[in-house]
C-alpha positions as CSV (number, residue, x, y, z in Angstrom):
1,X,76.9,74.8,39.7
2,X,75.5,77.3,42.1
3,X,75.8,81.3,42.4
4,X,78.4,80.4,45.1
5,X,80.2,78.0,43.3
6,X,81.2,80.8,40.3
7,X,81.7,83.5,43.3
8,X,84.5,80.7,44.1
9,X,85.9,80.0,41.5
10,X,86.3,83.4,40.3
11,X,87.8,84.5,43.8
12,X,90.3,81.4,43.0
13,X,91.1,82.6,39.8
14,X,91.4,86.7,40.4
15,X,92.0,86.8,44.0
16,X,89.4,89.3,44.7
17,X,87.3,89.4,48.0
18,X,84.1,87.5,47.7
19,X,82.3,89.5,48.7
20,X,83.4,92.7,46.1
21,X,82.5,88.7,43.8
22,X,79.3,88.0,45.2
23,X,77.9,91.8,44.6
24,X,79.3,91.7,40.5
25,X,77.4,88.4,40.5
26,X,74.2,89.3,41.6
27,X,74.1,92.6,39.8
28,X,74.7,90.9,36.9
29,X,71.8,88.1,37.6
30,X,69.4,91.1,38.4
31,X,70.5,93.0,35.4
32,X,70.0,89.8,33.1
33,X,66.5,89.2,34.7
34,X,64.7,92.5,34.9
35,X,65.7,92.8,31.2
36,X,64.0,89.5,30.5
37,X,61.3,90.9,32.9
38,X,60.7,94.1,30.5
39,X,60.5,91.4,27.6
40,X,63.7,92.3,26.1
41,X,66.1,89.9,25.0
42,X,70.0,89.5,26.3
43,X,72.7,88.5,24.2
44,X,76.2,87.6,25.8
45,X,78.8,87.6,23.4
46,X,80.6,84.0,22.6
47,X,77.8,82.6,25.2
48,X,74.7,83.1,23.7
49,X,71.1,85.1,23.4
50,X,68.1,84.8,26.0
51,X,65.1,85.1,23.7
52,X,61.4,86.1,25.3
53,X,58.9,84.6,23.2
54,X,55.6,84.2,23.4
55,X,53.7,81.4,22.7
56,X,50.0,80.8,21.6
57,X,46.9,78.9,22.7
58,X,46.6,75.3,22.0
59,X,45.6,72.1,22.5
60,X,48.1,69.7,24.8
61,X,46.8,66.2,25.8
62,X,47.4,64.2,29.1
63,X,49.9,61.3,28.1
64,X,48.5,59.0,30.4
65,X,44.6,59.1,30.2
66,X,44.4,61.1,26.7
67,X,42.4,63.7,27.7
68,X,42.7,66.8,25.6
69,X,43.2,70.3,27.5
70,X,43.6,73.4,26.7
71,X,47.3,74.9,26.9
72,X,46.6,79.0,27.6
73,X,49.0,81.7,26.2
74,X,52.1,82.3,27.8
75,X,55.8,84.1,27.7
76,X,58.3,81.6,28.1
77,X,62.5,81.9,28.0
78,X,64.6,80.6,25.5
79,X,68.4,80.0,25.5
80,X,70.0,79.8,22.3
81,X,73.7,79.5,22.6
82,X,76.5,81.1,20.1
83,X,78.0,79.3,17.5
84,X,81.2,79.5,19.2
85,X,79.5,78.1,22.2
86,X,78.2,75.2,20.2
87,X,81.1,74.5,18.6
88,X,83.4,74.1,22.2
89,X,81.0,71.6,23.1
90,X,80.9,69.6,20.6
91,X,84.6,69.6,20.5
């Protein structure tokens, strides 16, 4: 699903212009990444939590030849989902 697939479907489903759509959509994509940007994490109600986390050095190896490297530190993005969100999926 792309960006302009939900400005569809909304505009489907509330009859608003798409583009009125299209500027609530990106605002909210900006919003959710400059927060993950300043390291802070989001959380979306019934949908779930973007987590910044940071993880440490270590040692990763090369699958096909074996040949140990090292793995630097980095920040990396992790989506948890909500309970509720879990639970719809699994049925």
């Amino acid at each position: 699903m792309t960006k302009a697939d939900i400005v569809e479907l909304i505009h489907e489903n509330l009859g608003l212009t798409k583009k009125d759509i299209a500027k609530v959509v990106d605002e909210l994509f900006n919003e959710v990444r400059d927060q993950i940007l300043e390291k802070n994490n989001v959380k979306i109600s019934g949908f779930g939590n973007f987590e910044v986390k940071k993880r440490g050095r270590r040692i990763g190896r090369n699958p096909k030849t074996g040949v140990e490297t090292v793995i630097e530190p980095r920040t990396v993005v992790v989506f948890r989902p909500s309970q509720i969100f879990k639970d719809e999926v699994n049925g």
